[in-house]
C-alpha positions in Angstrom: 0.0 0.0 0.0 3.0 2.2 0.6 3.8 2.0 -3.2 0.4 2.8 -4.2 0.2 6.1 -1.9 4.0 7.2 -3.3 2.9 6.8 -6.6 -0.4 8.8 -6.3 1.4 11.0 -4.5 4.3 11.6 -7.5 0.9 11.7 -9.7 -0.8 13.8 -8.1 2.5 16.3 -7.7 3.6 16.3 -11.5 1.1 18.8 -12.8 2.1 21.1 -9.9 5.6 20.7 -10.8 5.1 21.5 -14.0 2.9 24.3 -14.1 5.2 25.6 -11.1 8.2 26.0 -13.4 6.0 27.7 -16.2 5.5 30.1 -13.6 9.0 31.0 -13.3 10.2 30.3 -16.4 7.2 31.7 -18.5 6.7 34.7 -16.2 5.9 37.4 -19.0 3.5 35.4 -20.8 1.7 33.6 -17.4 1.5 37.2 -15.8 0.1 38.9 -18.6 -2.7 35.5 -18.5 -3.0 36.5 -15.0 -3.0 40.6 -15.9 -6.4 39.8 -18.3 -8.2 38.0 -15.4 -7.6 40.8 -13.2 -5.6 39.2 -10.9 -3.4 42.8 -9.2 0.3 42.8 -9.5 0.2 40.1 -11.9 4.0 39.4 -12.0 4.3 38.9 -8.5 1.4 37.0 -7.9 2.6 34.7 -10.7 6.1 34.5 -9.7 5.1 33.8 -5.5 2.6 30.9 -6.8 5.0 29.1 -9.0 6.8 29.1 -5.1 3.9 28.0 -4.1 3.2 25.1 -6.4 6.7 23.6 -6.3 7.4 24.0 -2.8 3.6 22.2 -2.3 4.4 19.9 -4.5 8.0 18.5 -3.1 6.4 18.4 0.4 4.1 15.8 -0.9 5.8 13.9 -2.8 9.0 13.8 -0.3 6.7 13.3 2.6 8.0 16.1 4.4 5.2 18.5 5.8 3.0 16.7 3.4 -0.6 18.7 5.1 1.3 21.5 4.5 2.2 21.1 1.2 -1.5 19.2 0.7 -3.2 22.9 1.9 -0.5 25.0 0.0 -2.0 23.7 -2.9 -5.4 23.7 -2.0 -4.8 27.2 -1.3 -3.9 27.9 -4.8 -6.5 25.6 -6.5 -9.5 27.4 -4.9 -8.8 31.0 -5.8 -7.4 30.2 -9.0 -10.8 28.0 -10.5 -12.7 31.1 -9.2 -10.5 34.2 -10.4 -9.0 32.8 -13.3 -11.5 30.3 -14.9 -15.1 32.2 -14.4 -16.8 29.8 -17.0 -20.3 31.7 -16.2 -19.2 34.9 -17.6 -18.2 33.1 -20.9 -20.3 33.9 -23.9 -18.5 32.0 -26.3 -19.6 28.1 -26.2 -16.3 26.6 -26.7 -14.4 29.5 -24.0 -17.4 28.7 -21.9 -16.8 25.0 -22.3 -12.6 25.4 -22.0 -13.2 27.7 -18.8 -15.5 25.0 -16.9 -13.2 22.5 -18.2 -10.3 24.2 -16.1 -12.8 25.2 -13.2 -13.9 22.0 -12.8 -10.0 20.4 -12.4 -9.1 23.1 -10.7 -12.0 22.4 -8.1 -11.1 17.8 -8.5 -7.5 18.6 -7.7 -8.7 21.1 -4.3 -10.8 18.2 -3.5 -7.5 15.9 -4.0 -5.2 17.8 -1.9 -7.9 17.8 0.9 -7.6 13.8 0.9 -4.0 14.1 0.6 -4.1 16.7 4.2 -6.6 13.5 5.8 -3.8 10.7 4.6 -0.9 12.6 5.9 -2.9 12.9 9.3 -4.1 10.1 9.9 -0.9 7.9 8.7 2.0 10.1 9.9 4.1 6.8 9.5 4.1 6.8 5.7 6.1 10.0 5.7 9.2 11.3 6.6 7.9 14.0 9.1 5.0 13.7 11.1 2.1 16.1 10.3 2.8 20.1 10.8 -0.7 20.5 11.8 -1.7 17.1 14.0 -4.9 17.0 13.0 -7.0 14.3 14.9 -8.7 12.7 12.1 -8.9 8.9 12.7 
């Protein structure tokens, strides 16, 4: 069972990964994305969230602080389906239908990364650091 929660856990983390080094290595092109949503200081919001997703993302999958890193990226998930991917101000079909697309993985993930805060609390001994929070779930 180990194997199977390391491997969801390296799953689960690759898209954060990813999308954390577009934020720094895109930063232009992601903050002007960011800029046309309305998000405010767009470069630094992008640059401090692509922080935010790697840094989430290696706590998971390493095991260390995993709730944190689990509500780091819920953290992110949340705001960003609602700020950056409002499908029911779409007018176009197919934006409309990309936007709820995005809102709706956005939301999955969130949902994901909750689970991932339960397993790190209530099995502390399939990481390398015991919860940061010590939730009492089980």
């Amino acid at each position: 069972m180990d194997v199977v929660l390391l491997l969801a856990r390296i799953l689960f983390a690759v898209v954060f990964l990813a999308s954390g080094m577009g934020h720094l290595t895109q930063t232009e092109a992601m903050a002007g994305y960011a800029g046309s949503k309305g998000v405010p200081m767009p470069k630094q919001a992008t640059l401090v969230s692509g922080v935010v997703l790697i840094v989430g993302a290696l706590f998971v999958v390493l095991g260390l602080w995993g709730d944190l890193g689990a509500l780091m990226l819920f953290a992110f998930l949340v705001p960003t389906a609602l700020v950056m991917h409002q499908f029911w101000k779409e007018t176009d079909p197919m934006m409309k239908m990309t936007e709820m697309v995005q809102f709706n993985k956005d939301i999955s993930l969130a949902g994901a990364a909750l689970a991932f805060v339960w397993i790190f609390s209530a099995y502390p001994d399939l990481t390398l650091t015991d919860p940061l929070f010590g939730f009492d779930l089980v």
